[in-house]
N, C-alpha and C positions, 0 to 999 in steps of 0.2 A: 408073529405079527411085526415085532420092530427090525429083525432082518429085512421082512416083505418091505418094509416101511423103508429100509436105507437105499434098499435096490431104487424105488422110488424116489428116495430124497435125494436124514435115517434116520433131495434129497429132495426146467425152466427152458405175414406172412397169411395169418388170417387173413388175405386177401376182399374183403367185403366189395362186393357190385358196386361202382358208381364210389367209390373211398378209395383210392388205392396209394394215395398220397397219405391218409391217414393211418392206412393199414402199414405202409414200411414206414412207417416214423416211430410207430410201435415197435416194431421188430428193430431199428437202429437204433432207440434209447435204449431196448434190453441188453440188446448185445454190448453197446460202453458199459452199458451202468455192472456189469458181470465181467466183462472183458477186465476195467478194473479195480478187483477183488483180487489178494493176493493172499486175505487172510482173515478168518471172520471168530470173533471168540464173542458169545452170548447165554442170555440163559433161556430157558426154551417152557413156554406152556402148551402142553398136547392134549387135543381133546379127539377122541375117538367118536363119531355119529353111525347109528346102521342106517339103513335104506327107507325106513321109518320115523328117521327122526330124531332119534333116542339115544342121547346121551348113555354110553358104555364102558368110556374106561376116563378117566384126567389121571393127566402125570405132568413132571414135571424134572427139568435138568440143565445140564449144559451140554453147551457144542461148542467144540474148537475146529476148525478147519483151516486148516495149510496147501495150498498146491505145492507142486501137482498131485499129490497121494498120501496127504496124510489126513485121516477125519478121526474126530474122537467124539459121539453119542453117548451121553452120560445120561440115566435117569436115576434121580435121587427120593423122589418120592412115585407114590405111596410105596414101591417097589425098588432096589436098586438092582441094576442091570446096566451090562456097560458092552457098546461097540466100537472096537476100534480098528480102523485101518488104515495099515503103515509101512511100506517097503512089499506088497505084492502079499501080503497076509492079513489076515480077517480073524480078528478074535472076539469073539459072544461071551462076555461073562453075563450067567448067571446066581447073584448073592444067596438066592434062595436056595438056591440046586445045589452050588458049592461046587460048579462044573463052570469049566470054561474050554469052548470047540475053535480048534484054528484050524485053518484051510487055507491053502494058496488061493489068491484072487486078485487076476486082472482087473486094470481100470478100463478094458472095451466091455465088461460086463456091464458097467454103470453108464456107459454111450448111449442110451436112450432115456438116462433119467435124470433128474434132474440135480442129484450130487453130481453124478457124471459132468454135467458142461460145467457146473459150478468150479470141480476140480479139476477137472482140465482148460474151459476157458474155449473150448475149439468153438469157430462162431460155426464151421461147417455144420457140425455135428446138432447144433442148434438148429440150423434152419434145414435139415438135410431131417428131422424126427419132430418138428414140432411148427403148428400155424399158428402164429400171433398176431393176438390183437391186443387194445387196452381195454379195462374189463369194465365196462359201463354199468355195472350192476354196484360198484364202489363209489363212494364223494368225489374223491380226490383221483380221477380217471386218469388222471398221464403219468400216475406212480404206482399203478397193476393194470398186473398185466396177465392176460387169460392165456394158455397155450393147448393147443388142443394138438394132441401124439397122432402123427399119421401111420407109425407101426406100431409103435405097441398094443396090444389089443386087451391087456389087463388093466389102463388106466383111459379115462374118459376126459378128465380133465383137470389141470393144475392153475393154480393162479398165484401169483407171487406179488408183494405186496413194498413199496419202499418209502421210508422216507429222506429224501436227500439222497444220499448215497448207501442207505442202511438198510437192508433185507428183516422189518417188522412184520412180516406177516406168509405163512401160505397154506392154501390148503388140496387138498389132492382130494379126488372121487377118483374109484376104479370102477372097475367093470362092473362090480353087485354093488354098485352104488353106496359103498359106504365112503364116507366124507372123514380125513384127516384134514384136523383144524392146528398151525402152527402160529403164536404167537411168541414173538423176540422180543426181550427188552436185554437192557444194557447191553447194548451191540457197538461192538469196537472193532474196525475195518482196518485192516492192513497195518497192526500192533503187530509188535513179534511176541509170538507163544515159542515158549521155549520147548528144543525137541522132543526133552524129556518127557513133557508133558504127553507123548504119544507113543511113549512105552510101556507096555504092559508087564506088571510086575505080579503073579498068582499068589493070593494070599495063602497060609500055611493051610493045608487039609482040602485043596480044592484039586478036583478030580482033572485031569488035562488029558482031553482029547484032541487028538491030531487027525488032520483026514487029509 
């Protein structure tokens, strides 16, 4: 689930009848307010929903992210499990398993989701896989923002949430309608994280597969 989840994150044109002044003023404050982003370190609360309603998993961690490729998915509670990718490689620790899987991986895998523009930045890529609007269903409507995937067909809908220039909020619905709920606090925009921070170092007795 939290690979599915980075492919997704781990991660951002609606044209509306009779608005259309409204609708690209949307789609131009996402693209600044992402455009720039050079560097996002925060700590993350995740709530997992099924299609019913019904609270399934809470977790809890941090995220570092650097363009153009480097992300680091840390979840510290109740479970630890760590995702990191860095130089064209994708490494899944699992603490429990005492396994960790790397795999070469491009960043045109991520070009439809929402790590993808985040870490690349391309505004193409943005308005070329996603209709925006501002998300009227929130208070504070000209700081979320709804995007709705014209290809992908596993997600339904994403909404990303800011204040100032801070990414506090997003949540993802796919296709069987379960709802990924993200909230940010202590978020710190274009700090430097040092590189180290995005290296993977295997603790002693963990099993390393390569693929």
């Amino acid at each position: 689930m939290l690979i599915r989840f980075v492919h997704y994150w781990l991660s951002f044109i609606f044209l509306l009848v009779g608005a259309p002044v409204y609708a690209l003023s949307a789609t131009q404050t996402l693209i600044d307010k992402l455009e720039a982003i050079n560097s996002i370190s925060a700590e993350f609360h995740q709530e997992l929903v099924n299609a019913k309603g019904q609270t399934i998993k809470l977790s809890h961690g941090h995220l570092y992210l650097l363009r153009p490729d480097k992300l680091l998915w840390e979840t510290t509670q109740p479970d630890k499990s760590l995702i990191l990718l860095n130089n064209g490689r994708l490494y899944n620790y699992d603490a429990d398993l005492e396994q960790v899987t790397i795999q070469r991986f491009a960043l045109d895998q991520l070009s439809q989701t929402p790590a993808g523009f985040l870490l690349s930045g391309h505004k193409k890529q943005l308005l070329a896989n996603y209709s925006i609007s501002f998300d009227s269903a929130k208070n504070q409507h000209d700081n979320f923002y709804k995007l709705i995937p014209k290809l992908e067909k596993d997600l339904v809908e994403v909404v990303i949430g800011f204040e100032a220039d801070k990414i506090i909020y997003m949540h993802i619905i796919d296709s069987l309608l379960n709802k990924t709920i993200l909230n940010f606090s202590n978020v710190h925009i274009n700090t430097t994280i040092a590189q180290n921070k995005f290296i993977f170092n295997a603790p002693e007795h963990v099993d390393i597969i390569e693929e």
